[in-house]
C-alpha positions as CSV (number, residue, x, y, z in Angstrom):
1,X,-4.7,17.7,171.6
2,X,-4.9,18.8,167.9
3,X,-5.8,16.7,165.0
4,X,-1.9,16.9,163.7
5,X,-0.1,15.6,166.9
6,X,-3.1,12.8,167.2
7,X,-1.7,11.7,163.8
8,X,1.9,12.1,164.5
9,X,1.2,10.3,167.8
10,X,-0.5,7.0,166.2
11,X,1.9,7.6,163.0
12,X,-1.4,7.8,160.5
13,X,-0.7,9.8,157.3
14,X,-3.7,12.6,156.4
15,X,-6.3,11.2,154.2
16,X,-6.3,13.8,152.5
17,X,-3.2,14.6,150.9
18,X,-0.8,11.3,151.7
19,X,1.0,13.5,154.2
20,X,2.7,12.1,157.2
21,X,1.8,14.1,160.2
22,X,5.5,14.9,160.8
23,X,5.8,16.2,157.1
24,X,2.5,18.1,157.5
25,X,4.1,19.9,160.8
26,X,7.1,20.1,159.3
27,X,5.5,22.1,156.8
28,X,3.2,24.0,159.0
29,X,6.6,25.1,161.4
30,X,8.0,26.2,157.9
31,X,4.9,28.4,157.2
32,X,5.0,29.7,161.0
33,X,8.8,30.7,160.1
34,X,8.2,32.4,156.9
35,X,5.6,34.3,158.6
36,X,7.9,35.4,161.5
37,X,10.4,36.6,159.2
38,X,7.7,38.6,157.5
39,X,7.2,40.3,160.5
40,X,10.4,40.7,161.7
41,X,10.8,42.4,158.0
42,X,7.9,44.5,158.3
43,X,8.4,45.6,161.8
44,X,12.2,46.6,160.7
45,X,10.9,48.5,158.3
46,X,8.2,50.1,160.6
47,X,10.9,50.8,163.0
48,X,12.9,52.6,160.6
49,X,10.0,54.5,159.8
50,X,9.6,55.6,163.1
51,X,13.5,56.6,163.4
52,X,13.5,59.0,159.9
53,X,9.8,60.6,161.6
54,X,12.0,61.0,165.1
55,X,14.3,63.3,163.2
56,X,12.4,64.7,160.8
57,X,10.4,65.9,164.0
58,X,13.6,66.8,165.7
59,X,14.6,69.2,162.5
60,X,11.2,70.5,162.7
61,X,11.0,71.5,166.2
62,X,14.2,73.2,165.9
63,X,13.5,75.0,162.8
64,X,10.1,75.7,164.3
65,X,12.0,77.2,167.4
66,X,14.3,79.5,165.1
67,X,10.9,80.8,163.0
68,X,9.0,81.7,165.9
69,X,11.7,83.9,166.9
70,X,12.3,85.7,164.2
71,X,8.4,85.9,163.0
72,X,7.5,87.3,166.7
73,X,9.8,90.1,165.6
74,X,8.6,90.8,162.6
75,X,4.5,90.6,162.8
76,X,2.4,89.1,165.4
77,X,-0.4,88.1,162.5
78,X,2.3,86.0,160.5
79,X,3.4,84.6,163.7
80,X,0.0,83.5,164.8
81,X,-0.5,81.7,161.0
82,X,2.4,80.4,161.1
83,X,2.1,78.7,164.6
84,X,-1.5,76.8,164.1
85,X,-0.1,75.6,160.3
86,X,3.1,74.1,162.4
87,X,0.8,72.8,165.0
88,X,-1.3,71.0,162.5
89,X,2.2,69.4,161.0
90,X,3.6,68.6,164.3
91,X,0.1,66.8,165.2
92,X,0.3,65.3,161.6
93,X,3.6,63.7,162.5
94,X,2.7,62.8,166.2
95,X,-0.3,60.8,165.0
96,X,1.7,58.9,162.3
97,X,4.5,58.2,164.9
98,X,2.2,57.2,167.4
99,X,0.3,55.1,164.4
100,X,3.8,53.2,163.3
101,X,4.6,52.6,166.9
102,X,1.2,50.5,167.0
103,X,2.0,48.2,164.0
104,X,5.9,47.5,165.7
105,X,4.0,46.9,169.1
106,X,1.6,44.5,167.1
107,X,4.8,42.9,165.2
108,X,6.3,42.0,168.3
109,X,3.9,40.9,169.5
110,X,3.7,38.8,166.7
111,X,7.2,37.5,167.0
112,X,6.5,36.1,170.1
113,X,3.5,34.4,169.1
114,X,5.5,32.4,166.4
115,X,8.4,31.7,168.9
116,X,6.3,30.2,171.4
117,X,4.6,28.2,168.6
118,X,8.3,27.1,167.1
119,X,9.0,26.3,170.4
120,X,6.1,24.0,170.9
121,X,6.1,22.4,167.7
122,X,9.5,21.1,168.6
123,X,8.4,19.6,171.7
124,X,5.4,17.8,169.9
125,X,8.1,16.6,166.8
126,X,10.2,15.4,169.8
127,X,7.5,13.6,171.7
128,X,6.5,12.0,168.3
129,X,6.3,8.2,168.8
130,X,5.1,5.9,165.3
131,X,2.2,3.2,166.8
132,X,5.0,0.1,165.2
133,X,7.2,1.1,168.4
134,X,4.0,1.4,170.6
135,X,2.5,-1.7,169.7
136,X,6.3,-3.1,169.8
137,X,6.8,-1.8,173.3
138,X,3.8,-3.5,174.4
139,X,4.7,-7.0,173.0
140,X,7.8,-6.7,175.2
141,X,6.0,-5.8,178.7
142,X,4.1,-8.8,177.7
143,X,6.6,-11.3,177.7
Protein backbone atom coordinates (compact mmCIF):
# COMPACT_ATOMS: atom_id res chain seq x y z
CA UNK A 1 0.00 0.00 0.00
CA UNK A 2 1.54 3.39 -1.00
CA UNK A 3 2.19 6.27 1.30
CA UNK A 4 -0.96 8.28 -0.51
CA UNK A 5 -3.74 5.64 0.04
CA UNK A 6 -2.25 5.05 3.77
CA UNK A 7 -3.14 8.76 4.20
CA UNK A 8 -6.35 8.76 2.40
CA UNK A 9 -7.17 5.67 4.41
CA UNK A 10 -6.53 7.18 8.07
CA UNK A 11 -7.67 10.73 6.55
CA UNK A 12 -4.16 12.47 7.64
CA UNK A 13 -3.22 15.49 5.45
CA UNK A 14 0.69 15.49 4.10
CA UNK A 15 3.00 17.21 6.43
CA UNK A 16 4.42 18.62 4.01
CA UNK A 17 2.31 20.75 1.97
CA UNK A 18 -1.23 20.76 4.09
CA UNK A 19 -2.68 18.47 1.41
CA UNK A 20 -5.36 16.10 1.98
CA UNK A 21 -4.53 12.79 0.58
CA UNK A 22 -7.58 12.88 -1.61
CA UNK A 23 -6.50 16.43 -2.94
CA UNK A 24 -2.95 15.11 -3.35
CA UNK A 25 -4.47 12.07 -5.67
CA UNK A 26 -6.67 14.11 -7.04
CA UNK A 27 -3.91 16.02 -8.27
CA UNK A 28 -1.64 13.16 -9.10
CA UNK A 29 -4.81 11.46 -11.43
CA UNK A 30 -4.84 15.11 -13.04
CA UNK A 31 -1.12 14.84 -13.84
CA UNK A 32 -1.57 11.05 -14.96
CA UNK A 33 -4.40 12.61 -17.44
CA UNK A 34 -2.42 15.47 -18.80
CA UNK A 35 0.25 13.02 -19.44
CA UNK A 36 -2.10 10.64 -21.39
CA UNK A 37 -3.30 13.27 -23.52
CA UNK A 38 0.28 14.08 -24.27
CA UNK A 39 0.63 10.94 -25.62
CA UNK A 40 -2.31 10.39 -27.24
CA UNK A 41 -1.19 13.94 -29.03
CA UNK A 42 2.17 12.82 -29.74
CA UNK A 43 1.31 9.39 -30.99
CA UNK A 44 -1.41 11.15 -33.37
CA UNK A 45 0.96 12.99 -34.62
CA UNK A 46 3.47 10.04 -35.05
CA UNK A 47 0.77 8.21 -36.73
CA UNK A 48 0.24 10.75 -39.20
CA UNK A 49 3.80 10.81 -39.75
CA UNK A 50 3.82 7.32 -40.58
CA UNK A 51 0.64 7.78 -43.06
CA UNK A 52 2.35 10.94 -45.25
CA UNK A 53 5.90 8.38 -45.29
CA UNK A 54 3.26 5.41 -46.51
CA UNK A 55 2.47 7.53 -49.50
CA UNK A 56 5.28 9.27 -50.07
CA UNK A 57 6.80 5.57 -50.37
CA UNK A 58 3.87 4.49 -52.40
CA UNK A 59 4.71 7.62 -55.02
CA UNK A 60 8.20 6.61 -54.88
CA UNK A 61 7.89 3.04 -55.72
CA UNK A 62 5.81 3.85 -58.52
CA UNK A 63 7.77 6.50 -59.94
CA UNK A 64 10.78 4.22 -59.24
CA UNK A 65 8.89 1.52 -61.34
CA UNK A 66 8.27 3.98 -64.35
CA UNK A 67 12.33 5.16 -64.19
CA UNK A 68 13.67 1.88 -64.25
CA UNK A 69 11.89 1.21 -67.37
CA UNK A 70 12.63 3.77 -69.25
CA UNK A 71 16.49 4.13 -67.89
CA UNK A 72 17.03 0.19 -68.79
CA UNK A 73 16.28 1.49 -72.24
CA UNK A 74 18.29 4.08 -72.54
CA UNK A 75 21.85 3.06 -70.73
CA UNK A 76 22.56 0.24 -68.43
CA UNK A 77 25.34 2.60 -66.48
CA UNK A 78 22.59 5.30 -65.57
CA UNK A 79 20.34 2.50 -64.69
CA UNK A 80 22.71 0.90 -62.31
CA UNK A 81 23.31 4.63 -60.60
CA UNK A 82 20.20 5.33 -60.45
CA UNK A 83 19.03 1.97 -58.78
CA UNK A 84 21.62 1.94 -55.60
CA UNK A 85 20.74 6.06 -55.14
CA UNK A 86 16.81 4.79 -54.98
CA UNK A 87 17.83 1.87 -52.86
CA UNK A 88 19.56 4.08 -50.44
CA UNK A 89 16.24 6.47 -50.34
CA UNK A 90 13.82 3.65 -50.09
CA UNK A 91 16.12 2.17 -47.08
CA UNK A 92 16.19 5.86 -45.84
CA UNK A 93 12.37 5.88 -45.62
CA UNK A 94 11.96 2.18 -44.38
CA UNK A 95 14.22 2.96 -41.41
CA UNK A 96 12.25 6.12 -40.48
CA UNK A 97 8.95 4.30 -40.92
CA UNK A 98 9.98 1.45 -39.09
CA UNK A 99 11.59 4.19 -36.38
CA UNK A 100 8.02 6.23 -36.03
CA UNK A 101 6.17 2.90 -35.83
CA UNK A 102 8.48 2.34 -32.53
CA UNK A 103 7.57 5.59 -30.77
CA UNK A 104 3.35 4.90 -31.68
CA UNK A 105 4.01 1.24 -30.32
CA UNK A 106 5.74 2.94 -27.21
CA UNK A 107 2.75 5.61 -27.03
CA UNK A 108 0.30 3.04 -26.72
CA UNK A 109 1.78 1.40 -24.74
CA UNK A 110 1.81 4.33 -22.77
CA UNK A 111 -1.90 4.94 -22.94
CA UNK A 112 -2.52 1.86 -21.40
CA UNK A 113 -0.30 2.36 -18.61
CA UNK A 114 -2.20 5.62 -17.63
CA UNK A 115 -5.64 3.92 -18.13
CA UNK A 116 -4.98 1.16 -15.89
CA UNK A 117 -3.56 3.77 -13.44
CA UNK A 118 -6.91 6.14 -13.88
CA UNK A 119 -8.61 3.13 -13.37
CA UNK A 120 -6.99 2.27 -10.06
CA UNK A 121 -6.85 5.56 -8.70
CA UNK A 122 -10.65 5.48 -8.79
CA UNK A 123 -10.95 2.38 -6.95
CA UNK A 124 -8.55 3.75 -4.18
CA UNK A 125 -10.69 7.41 -4.13
CA UNK A 126 -13.79 5.03 -3.83
CA UNK A 127 -12.48 2.85 -1.08
CA UNK A 128 -11.42 6.05 0.71
CA UNK A 129 -12.81 5.95 4.31
CA UNK A 130 -11.78 9.31 6.88
CA UNK A 131 -10.60 7.53 10.46
CA UNK A 132 -13.86 9.99 12.25
CA UNK A 133 -16.21 7.19 10.48
CA UNK A 134 -13.79 4.44 11.49
CA UNK A 135 -13.42 5.31 14.90
CA UNK A 136 -17.38 6.11 14.67
CA UNK A 137 -18.07 2.70 13.33
CA UNK A 138 -16.29 1.15 16.11
CA UNK A 139 -18.15 3.05 18.90
CA UNK A 140 -21.31 1.52 17.45
CA UNK A 141 -20.13 -2.30 17.40
CA UNK A 142 -19.35 -1.43 20.84
CA UNK A 143 -22.58 -0.70 22.24
Amino acid sequence: MSHLEDQAITGKSDSKTGDSPLTMMENRLNEEISRRENAENDAAVLREKVNELSIKLAAFSSSQEKEEVATAKADGAVLATWNSQGSSQVAILQAENQKLRHYVRRQNALIDVLSRQKVLLEASTALTISSKDFVKDLELEKV
